[in-house]
C-alpha positions, -999 to 999 in steps of 0.1 A, spaced: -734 543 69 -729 522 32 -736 540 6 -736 506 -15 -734 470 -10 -697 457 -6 -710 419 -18 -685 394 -5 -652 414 6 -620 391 -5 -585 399 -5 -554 383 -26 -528 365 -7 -502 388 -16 -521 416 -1 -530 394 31 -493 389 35 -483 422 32 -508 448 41 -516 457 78 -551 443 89 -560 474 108 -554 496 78 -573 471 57 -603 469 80 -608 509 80 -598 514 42 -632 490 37 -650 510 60 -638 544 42 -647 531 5 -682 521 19 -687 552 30 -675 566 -7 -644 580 11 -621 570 -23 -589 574 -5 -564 590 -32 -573 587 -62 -570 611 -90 -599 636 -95 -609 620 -127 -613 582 -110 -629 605 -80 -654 612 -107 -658 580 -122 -668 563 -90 -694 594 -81 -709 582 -117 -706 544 -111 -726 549 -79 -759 564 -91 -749 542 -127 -735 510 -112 -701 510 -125 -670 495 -110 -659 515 -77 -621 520 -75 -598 531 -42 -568 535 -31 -550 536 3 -521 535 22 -518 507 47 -497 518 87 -462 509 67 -469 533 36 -480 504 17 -503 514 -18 -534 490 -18 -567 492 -40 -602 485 -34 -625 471 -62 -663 468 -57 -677 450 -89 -704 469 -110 -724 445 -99 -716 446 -64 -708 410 -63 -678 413 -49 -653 441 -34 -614 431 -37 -581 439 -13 -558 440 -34 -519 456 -47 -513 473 -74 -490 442 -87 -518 419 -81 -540 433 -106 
C-alpha cells in the first residue's frame, strides 16, 4: 500500500527512451511503498523526515540494463518524476 500520494507520475523523454518500462513500473511501485531504492543513508533519512514533514521524496534505481534512474515526488505531492541523473 502508498504511503503517500504520487500526484501525476511523468517521465522525461530521455528517460522514456532509455529506461526499461518494466523496471520503471515497479521502481514507482517500490518508492510508493517508501522502498528508496539506493540511496545514501543520509537521503534515506531525509525522505523518512519529508514524509511525516512533506518534503521532497528522492529515489534511486537501476533499470533491467543497469541503467541509474531517479524518482522525485514533489513536497507537495503534485507531481512524482522518472527521470536520469543527466536530466536533472
Amino acid at each position: 500500500m502508498s504511503k503517500f500520494n504520487l500526484g501525476q507520475i511523468v517521465i522525461t523523454r530521455n528517460a522514456m527512451d532509455t529506461l526499461d518500462p518494466a523496471s520503471v513500473h515497479q521502481a514507482i511501485q517500490r518508492h510508493s511503498w517508501g522502498d528508496w531504492g539506493e540511496v545514501c543513508e543520509e537521503d534515506r533519512e531525509s525522505n523518512e523526515i519529508g514524509l511525516r514533514h512533506g518534503e521532497r521524496l528522492l529515489s534511486v534505481y537501476k533499470d533491467t540494463n543497469g541503467v541509474n534512474f531517479w524518482i522525485i515526488t514533489e513536497w507537495d505531492r503534485s507531481y512524482t518524476t522518472v527521470l536520469l541523473p543527466e536530466d536533472y
